[in-house]
LOMAR-191115 format. One record per residue (C-alpha): x, y, z; chain. Coordinates in pm, 1 decimal. Example, Ala and Ser with C-alpha at 12.3 -4.5 7.8 and 13.67 -1.06 7.14 Angstrom:
REC         x         y         z  ch
REC    1230.0    -450.0     780.0   A
REC    1367.0    -106.0     714.0   A
END
This chain:
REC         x         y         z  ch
REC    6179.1   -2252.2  -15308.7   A
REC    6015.0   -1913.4  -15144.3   A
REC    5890.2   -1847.7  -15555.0   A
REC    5773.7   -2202.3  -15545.2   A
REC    5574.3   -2160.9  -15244.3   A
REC    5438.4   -1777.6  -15226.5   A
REC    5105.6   -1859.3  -15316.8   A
REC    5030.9   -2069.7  -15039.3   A
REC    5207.5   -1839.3  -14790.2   A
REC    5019.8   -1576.8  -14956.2   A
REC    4692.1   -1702.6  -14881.9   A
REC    4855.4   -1838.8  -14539.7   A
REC    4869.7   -1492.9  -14452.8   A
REC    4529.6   -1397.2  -14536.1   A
REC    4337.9   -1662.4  -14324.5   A
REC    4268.3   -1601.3  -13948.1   A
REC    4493.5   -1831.0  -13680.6   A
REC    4155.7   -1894.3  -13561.3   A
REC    3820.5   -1943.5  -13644.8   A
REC    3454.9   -1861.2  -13527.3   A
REC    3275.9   -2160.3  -13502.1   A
REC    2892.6   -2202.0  -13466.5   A
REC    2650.0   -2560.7  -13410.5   A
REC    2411.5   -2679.0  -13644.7   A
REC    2074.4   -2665.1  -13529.8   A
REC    1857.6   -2784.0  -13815.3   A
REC    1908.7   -2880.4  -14180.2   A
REC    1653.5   -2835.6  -14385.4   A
REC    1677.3   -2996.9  -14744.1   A
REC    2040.8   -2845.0  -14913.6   A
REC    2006.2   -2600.2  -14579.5   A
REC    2156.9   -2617.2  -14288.9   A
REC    2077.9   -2350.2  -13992.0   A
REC    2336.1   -2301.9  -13698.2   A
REC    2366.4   -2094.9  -13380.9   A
REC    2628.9   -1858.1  -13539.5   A
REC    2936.3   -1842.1  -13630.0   A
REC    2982.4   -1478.7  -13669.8   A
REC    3044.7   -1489.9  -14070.9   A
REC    2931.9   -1307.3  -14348.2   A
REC    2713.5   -1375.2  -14666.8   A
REC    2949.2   -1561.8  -14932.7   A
REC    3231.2   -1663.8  -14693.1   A
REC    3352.5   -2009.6  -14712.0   A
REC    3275.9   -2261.9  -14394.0   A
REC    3316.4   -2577.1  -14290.8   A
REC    3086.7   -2823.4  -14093.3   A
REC    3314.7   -3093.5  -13882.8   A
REC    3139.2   -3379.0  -13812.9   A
REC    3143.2   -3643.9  -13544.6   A
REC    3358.3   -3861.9  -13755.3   A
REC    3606.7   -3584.5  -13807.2   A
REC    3487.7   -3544.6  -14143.9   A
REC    3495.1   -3175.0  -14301.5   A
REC    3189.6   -3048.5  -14556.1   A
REC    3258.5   -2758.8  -14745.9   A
REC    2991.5   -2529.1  -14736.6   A
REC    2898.3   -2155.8  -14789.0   A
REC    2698.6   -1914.3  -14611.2   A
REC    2373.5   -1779.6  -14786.0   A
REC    2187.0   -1539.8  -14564.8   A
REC    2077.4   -1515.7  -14221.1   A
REC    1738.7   -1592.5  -14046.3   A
REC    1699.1   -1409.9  -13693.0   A
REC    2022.6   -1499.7  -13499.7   A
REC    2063.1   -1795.8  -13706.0   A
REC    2348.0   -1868.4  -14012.1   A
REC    2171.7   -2037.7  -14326.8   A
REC    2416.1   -2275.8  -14456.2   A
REC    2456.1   -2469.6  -14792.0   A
REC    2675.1   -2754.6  -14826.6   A
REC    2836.1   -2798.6  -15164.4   A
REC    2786.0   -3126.0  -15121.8   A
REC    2511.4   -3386.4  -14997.8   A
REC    2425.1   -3306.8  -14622.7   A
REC    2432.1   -3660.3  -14536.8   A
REC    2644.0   -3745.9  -14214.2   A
REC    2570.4   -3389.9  -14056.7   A
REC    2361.3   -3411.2  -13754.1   A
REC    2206.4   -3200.8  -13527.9   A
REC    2483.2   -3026.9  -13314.7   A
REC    2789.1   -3044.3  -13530.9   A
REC    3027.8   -2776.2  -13574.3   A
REC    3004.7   -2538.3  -13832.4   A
REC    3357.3   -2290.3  -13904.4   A
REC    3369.5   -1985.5  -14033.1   A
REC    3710.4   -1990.9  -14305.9   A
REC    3721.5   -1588.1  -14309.1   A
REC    3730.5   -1623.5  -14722.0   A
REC    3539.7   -1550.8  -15017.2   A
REC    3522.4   -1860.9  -15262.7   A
REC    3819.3   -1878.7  -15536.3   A
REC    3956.2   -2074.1  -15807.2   A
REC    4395.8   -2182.9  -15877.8   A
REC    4429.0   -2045.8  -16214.4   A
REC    4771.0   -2067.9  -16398.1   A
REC    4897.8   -2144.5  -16777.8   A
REC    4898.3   -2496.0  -16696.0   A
REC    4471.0   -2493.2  -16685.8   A
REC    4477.8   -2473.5  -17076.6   A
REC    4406.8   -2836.2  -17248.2   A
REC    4241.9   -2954.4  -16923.8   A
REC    3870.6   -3064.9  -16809.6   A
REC    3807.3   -2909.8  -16424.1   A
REC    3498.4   -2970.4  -16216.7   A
REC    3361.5   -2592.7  -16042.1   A
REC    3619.6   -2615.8  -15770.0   A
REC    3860.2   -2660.5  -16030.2   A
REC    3983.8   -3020.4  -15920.8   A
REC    4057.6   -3270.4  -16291.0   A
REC    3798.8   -3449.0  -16416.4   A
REC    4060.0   -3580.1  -16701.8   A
REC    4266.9   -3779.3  -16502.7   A
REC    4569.3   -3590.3  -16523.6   A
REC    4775.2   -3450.1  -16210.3   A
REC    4640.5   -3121.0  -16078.8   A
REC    4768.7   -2861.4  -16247.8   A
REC    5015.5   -2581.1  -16081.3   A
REC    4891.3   -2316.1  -15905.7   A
REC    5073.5   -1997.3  -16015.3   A
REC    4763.4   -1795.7  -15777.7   A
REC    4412.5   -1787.4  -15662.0   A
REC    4153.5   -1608.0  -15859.1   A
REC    3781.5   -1504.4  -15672.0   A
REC    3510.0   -1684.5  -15808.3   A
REC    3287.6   -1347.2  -15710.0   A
REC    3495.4   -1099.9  -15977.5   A
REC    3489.1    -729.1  -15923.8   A
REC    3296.7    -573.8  -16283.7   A
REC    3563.4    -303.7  -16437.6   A
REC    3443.4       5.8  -16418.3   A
REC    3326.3     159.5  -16746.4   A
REC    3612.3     374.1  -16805.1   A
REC    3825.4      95.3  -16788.8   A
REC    3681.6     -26.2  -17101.5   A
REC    3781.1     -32.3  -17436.9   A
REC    3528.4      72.2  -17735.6   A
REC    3510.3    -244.0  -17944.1   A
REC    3655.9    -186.2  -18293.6   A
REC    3839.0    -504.0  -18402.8   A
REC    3567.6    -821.3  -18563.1   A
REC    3677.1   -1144.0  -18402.7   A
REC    3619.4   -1445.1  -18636.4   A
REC    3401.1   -1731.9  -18475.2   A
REC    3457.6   -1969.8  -18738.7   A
REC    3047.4   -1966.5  -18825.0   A
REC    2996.7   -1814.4  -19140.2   A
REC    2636.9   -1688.7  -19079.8   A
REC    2749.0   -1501.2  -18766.0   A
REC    3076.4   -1389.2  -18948.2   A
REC    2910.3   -1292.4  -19234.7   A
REC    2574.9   -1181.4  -19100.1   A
REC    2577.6   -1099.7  -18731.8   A
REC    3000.3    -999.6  -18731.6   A
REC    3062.0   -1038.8  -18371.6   A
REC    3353.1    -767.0  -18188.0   A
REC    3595.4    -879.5  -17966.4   A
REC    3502.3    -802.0  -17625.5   A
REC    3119.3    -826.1  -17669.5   A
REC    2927.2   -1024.0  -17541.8   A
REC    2597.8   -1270.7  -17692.6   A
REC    2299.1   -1449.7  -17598.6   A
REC    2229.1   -1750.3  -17746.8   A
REC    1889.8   -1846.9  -17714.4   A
REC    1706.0   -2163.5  -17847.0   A
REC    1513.5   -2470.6  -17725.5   A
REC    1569.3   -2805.2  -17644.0   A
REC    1764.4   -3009.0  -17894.4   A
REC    1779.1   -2729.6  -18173.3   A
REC    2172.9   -2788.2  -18211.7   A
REC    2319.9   -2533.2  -17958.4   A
REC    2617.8   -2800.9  -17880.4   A
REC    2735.2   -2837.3  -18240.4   A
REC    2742.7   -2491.5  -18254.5   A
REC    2963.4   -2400.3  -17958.5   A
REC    3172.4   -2669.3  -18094.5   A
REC    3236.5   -2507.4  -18411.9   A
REC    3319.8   -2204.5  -18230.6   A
REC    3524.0   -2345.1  -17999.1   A
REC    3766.7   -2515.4  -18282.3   A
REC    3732.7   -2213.7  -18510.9   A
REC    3760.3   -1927.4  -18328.7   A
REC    4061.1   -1684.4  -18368.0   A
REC    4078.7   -1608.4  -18001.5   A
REC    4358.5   -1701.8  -17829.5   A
REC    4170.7   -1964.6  -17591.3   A
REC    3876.8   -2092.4  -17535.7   A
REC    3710.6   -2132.8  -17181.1   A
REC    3448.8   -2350.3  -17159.5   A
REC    3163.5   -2354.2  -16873.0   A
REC    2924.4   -2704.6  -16896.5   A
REC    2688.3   -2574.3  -16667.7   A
REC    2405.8   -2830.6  -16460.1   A
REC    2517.0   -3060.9  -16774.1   A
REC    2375.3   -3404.3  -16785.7   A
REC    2706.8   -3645.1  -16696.3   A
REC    2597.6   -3834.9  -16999.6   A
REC    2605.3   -3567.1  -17233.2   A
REC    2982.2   -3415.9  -17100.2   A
REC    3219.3   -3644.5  -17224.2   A
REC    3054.7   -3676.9  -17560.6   A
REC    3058.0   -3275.5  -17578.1   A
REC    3450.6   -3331.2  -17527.2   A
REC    3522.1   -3584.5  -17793.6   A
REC    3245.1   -3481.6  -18038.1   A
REC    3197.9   -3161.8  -17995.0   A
REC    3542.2   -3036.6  -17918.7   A
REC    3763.7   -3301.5  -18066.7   A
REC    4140.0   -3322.4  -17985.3   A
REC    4185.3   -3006.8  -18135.3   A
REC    3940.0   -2805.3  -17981.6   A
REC    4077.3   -2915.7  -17649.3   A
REC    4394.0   -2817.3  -17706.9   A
REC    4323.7   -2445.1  -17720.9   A
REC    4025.6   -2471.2  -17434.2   A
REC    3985.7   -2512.5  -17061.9   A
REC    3674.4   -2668.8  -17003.3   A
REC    3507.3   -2612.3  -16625.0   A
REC    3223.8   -2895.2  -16552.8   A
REC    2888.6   -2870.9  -16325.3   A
REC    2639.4   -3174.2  -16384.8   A
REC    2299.5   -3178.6  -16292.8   A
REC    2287.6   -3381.7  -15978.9   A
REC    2529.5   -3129.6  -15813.1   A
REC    2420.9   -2898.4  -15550.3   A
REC    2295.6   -2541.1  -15685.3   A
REC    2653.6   -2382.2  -15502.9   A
REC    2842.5   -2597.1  -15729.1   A
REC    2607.6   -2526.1  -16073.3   A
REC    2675.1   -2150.8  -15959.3   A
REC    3027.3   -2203.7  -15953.0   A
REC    3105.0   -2361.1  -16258.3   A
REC    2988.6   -2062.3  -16434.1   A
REC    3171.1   -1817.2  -16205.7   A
REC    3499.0   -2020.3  -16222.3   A
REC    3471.1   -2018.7  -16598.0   A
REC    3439.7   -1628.5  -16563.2   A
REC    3699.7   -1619.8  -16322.7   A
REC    3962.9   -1857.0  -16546.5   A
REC    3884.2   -1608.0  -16848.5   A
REC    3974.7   -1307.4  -16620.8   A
REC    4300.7   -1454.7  -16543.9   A
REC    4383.4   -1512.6  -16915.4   A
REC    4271.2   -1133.7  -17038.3   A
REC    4480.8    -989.2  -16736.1   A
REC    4757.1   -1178.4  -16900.9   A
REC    4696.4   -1024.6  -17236.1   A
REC    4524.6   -1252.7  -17409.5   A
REC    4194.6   -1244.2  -17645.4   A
REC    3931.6   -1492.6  -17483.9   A
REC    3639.6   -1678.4  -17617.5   A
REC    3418.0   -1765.4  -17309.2   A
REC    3120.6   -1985.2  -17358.7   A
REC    2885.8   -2043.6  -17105.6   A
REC    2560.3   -2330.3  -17148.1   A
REC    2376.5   -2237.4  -16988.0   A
REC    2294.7   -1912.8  -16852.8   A
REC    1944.7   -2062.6  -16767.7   A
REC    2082.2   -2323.8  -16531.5   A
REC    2332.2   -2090.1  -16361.3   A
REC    1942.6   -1907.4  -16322.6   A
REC    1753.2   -2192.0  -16204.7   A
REC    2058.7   -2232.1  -15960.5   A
REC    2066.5   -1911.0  -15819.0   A
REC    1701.3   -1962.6  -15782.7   A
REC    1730.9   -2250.6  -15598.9   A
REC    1920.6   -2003.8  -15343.3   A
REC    1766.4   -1746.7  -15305.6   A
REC    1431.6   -1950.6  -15222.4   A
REC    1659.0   -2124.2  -14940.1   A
REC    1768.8   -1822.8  -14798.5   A
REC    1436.1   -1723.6  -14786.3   A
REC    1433.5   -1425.6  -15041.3   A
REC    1046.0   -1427.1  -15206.9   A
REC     973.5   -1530.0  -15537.7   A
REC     834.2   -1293.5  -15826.9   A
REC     848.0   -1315.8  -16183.0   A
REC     797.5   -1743.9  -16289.7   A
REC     981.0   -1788.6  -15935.2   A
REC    1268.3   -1663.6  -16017.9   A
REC    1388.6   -1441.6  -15660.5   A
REC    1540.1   -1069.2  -15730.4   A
REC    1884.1   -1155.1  -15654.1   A
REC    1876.0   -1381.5  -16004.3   A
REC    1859.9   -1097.7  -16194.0   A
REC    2137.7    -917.4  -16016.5   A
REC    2355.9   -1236.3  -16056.3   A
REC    2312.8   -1240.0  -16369.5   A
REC    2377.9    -895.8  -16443.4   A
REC    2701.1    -901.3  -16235.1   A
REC    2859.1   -1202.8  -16372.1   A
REC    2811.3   -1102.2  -16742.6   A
REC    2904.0    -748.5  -16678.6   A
REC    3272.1    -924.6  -16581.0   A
REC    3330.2    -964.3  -16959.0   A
REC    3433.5    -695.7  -17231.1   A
REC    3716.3    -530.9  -17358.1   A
REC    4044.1    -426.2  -17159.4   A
REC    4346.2    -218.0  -17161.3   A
REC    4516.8    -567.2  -17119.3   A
REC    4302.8    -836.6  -17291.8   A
REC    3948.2    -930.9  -17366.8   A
REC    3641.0   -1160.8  -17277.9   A
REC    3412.9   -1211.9  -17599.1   A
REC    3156.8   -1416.4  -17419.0   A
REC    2892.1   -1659.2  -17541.8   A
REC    2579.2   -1722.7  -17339.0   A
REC    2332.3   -2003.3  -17410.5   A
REC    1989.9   -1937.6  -17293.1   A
REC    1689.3   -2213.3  -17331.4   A
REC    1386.5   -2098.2  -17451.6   A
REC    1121.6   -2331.3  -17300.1   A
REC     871.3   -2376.9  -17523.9   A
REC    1076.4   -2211.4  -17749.3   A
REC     958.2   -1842.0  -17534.9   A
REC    1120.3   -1566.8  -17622.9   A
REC     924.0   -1386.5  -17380.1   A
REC    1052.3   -1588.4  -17103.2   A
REC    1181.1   -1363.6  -16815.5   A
REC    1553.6   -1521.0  -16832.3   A
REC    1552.4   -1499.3  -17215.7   A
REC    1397.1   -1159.7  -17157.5   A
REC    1642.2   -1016.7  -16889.1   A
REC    1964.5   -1160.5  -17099.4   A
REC    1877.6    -980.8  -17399.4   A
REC    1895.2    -636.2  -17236.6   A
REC    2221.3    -737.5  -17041.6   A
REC    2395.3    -900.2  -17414.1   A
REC    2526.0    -652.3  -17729.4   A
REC    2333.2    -913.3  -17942.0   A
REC    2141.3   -1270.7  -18002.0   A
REC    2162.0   -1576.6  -18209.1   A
REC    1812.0   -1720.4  -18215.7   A
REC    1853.0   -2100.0  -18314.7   A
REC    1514.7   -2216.6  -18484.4   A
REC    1339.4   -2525.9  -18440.7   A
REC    1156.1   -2515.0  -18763.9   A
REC    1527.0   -2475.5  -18955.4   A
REC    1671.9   -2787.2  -18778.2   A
REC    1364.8   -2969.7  -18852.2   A
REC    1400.9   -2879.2  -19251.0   A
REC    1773.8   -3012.4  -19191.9   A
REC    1937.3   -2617.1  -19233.4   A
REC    2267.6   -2615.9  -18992.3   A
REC    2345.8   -2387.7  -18801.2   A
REC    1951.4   -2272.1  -18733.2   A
REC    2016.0   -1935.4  -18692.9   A
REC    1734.5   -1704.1  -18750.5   A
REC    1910.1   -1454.3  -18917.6   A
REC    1557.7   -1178.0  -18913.5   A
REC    1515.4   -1248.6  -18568.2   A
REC    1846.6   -1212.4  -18469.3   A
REC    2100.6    -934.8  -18388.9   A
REC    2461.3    -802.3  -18325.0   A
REC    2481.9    -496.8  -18202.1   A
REC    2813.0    -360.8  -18257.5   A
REC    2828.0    -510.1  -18639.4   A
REC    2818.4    -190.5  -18789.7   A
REC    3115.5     -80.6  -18498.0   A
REC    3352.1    -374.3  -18685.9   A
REC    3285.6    -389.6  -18991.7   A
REC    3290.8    -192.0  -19352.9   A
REC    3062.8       5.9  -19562.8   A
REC    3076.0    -228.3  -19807.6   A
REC    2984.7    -528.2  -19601.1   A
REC    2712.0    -347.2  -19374.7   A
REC    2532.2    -346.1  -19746.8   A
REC    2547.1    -643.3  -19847.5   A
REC    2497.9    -781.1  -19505.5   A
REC    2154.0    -572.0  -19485.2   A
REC    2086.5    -631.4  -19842.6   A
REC    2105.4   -1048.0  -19726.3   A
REC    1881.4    -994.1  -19409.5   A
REC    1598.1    -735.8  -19621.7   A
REC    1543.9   -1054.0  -19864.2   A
REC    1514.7   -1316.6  -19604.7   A
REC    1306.3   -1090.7  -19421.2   A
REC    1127.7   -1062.9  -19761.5   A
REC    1065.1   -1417.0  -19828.3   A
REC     971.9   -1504.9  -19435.3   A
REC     696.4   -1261.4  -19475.9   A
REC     517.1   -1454.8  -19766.9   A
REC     641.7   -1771.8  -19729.9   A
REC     284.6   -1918.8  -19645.5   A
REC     128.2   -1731.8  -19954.6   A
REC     406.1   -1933.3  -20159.5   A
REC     344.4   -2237.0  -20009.3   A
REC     -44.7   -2232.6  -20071.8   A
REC      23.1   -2107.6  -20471.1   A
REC    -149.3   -1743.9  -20364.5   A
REC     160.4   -1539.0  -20429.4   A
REC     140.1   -1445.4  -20805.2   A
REC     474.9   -1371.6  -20976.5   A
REC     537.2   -1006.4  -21047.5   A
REC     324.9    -905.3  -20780.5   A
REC     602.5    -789.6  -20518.2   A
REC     936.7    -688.6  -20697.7   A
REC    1157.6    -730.1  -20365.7   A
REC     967.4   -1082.7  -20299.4   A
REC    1073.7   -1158.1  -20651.5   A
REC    1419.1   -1072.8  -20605.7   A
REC    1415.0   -1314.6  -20250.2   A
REC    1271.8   -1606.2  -20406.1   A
REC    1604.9   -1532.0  -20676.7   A
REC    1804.9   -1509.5  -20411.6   A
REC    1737.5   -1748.2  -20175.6   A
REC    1893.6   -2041.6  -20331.2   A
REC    2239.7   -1844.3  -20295.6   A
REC    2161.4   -1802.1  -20011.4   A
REC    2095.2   -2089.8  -19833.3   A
REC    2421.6   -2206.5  -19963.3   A
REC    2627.3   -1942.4  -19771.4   A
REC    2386.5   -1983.0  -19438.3   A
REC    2431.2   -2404.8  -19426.2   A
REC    2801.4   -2518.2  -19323.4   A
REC    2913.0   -2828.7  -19220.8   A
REC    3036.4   -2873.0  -18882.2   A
REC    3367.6   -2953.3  -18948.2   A
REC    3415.5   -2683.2  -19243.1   A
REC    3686.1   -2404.7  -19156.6   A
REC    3597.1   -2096.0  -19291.4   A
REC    3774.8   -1739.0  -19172.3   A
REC    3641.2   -1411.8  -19080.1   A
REC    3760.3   -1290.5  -19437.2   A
REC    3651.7   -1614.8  -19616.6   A
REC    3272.3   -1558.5  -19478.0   A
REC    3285.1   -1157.2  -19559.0   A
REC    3457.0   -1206.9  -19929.4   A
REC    3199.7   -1464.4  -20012.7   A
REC    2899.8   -1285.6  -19874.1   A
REC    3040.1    -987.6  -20104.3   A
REC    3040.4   -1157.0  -20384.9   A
REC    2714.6   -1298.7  -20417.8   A
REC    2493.7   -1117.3  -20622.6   A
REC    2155.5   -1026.2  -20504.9   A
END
């Protein structure tokens, strides 16, 4: 019984016998404003009604004497005078073995209608980043089951890529073939300000029985507060941790990184902090910064993480998509004129990038790899000229040997999404193809 119950005693022990409690004084939009308690920025609170009722909040900043509140929920039903308790705790997540296979919203309670799963311990949503010598150097490829980034952009386990591509390009069918294909151990899955429409058809589509199976999939829709959008991505974080400190090889994906932005955002105006670059407040960068620097490779374990970024406009200039891409060890640009043409997955291969490729993978595939990217840079270059009938045959030798070329390799770049192909599959037929 004592085994059964530690964790609960444990954090028993680590909350006050009392509390300092403060009134609320004015709620502005998702912000509420009380006279005290004495708290600090990130602690959990609690604002008790006069129905009894308890709202889960957390405490954002100060202004003058005041606390700035946010509820994680709607503020209706709080009015002006109610109490507002200080917890004494940071924010965290139950993580155990039993999370695998299931669907959890940010505060990790089922969405799947399944029995909460057991607690073996509570994990902080707010991680502590290793320190650098605690890291690994990345020498070992991890397959991702995409044969363009296996082949092309050979990803390491324990780095960590950025995603980026507009609206409706196909980043969904992607992280589903990852997801099922991957030769991770797990999967952890972060649906981040999702549409509620578009989350249960990510599941079954998507994912598929299968993919579920070897996932844990933490939800945040788009009506939620920007605490709870936060959190989703954080928790996800937080779940991987708990698996790599356990000794296994993770696969995190997070969509989006932009929306765990725009929430941040959305808090950092409230507390007051002043917008700069497109609105976005400082503290959004250092967010951002912090929660991917929680990823990487271990003494005991490793996060490979995937972040989705959305271009608006399709931007690559934009200061997210900007700020991401010095944070990541690569990119995956998706293309919108390649999904148009029908080409899945739309990855850019010129414009994008891993990294540590030449860290994981041989001689001999480096070549061929660079040999494939030099010809599709080739034929991008003069692929108006073609289209017009101005390029003459003979004129350029290496645009002569791309337009030979290319029908190879548009072969090995399309896959369909439910084709299997390994890490050695996609590097012995890239080999092999003569160009």
């Amino acid at each position: 019984m004592s085994g059964t119950l530690a964790p609960y005693f444990a954090r028993l022990k680590r909350r006050p016998s009392w509390r300092w409690s403060g009134r609320v004084v004015e709620a502005n939009g998702q912000t509420l404003e009380s006279e005290g308690p004495l708290c600090s920025v990130g602690e959990c609170c609690e604002v008790i009604d006069a129905e009894g009722e308890h709202h889960a909040a957390e405490v954002i900043g100060f202004r003058g004497r005041h606390v700035l509140a946010m509820p994680l929920e709607a503020t209706r039903g709080i009015r002006y005078g109610d109490a507002l308790e200080a917890m004494g705790e940071s924010p965290t997540i139950a993580v155990s073995e039993e999370l695998q296979g299931r669907i959890l919203n940010a505060v990790g309670d089922p969405l799947d209608g399944i029995a909460a799963p057991k607690s073996a311990m509570r994990w902080p949503l707010d991680g502590r980043v290793p320190d650098p010598m605690e890291r690994l150097p990345i020498r070992e490829a991890l397959g991702t089951g995409v044969r363009v980034i296996d082949g092309l952009l050979t990803v390491g386990r324990g780095q960590r890529i950025g995603i980026f591509g507009g609206s409706g390009v196909g980043k969904s069918t992607l992280i589903g073939m990852m997801t099922r294909n991957t030769q991770a151990d797990l999967t952890v899955v972060a649906l981040v300000g999702e549409r509620g429409r578009e989350v249960r058809e990510f599941v079954e589509d998507s994912l598929g029985e299968e993919g579920l199976r070897r996932s844990v999939v933490l939800v945040s829709t788009s009506d939620q507060s920007p605490l709870l959008r936060m959190r989703a991505a954080q928790a996800a974080t937080a779940v991987a941790e708990f698996y790599a400190a356990q000794g296994r090889h993770v696969l995190l994906v997070l969509d989006s990184l932009t929306r765990y932005a725009m929430a941040a955002r959305e808090i950092g105006l409230a507390a007051g902090e002043p917008p700069t670059s497109k609105g976005y407040t400082p503290s959004v960068f250092s967010r951002l910064a912090k929660l991917v620097e929680r990823t990487g490779n271990f003494e005991r374990g490793s996060i490979t993480a995937f972040y989705t970024v959305l271009m608006e406009g399709d931007d690559q200039q934009d200061p997210i998509v900007d700020s991401v891409r010095s944070y990541v060890d690569g990119h995956v640009v998706l293309s919108r004129a390649l999904a148009g043409a029908g080409r899945y997955p739309p990855v850019d291969v010129v414009d994008s990038l891993s990294r540590l490729m030449p860290a994981v993978t041989t001689r001999r595939h480096q070549a061929q790899a660079t040999t494939a990217r030099s010809l599709l840079a080739a034929y991008a270059r003069s692929e108006d000229l073609m289209r017009i009938g101005a390029y003459k045959a003979g004129t350029d030798p290496e645009l002569d040997r791309a337009i030979r070329a290319l029908p190879v390799l548009k072969r090995f770049l399309e896959q369909e999404s439910m084709e299997r192909p390994t890490l050695d599959d996609a590097i012995e037929r890239l080999c092999a193809m003569e160009l």
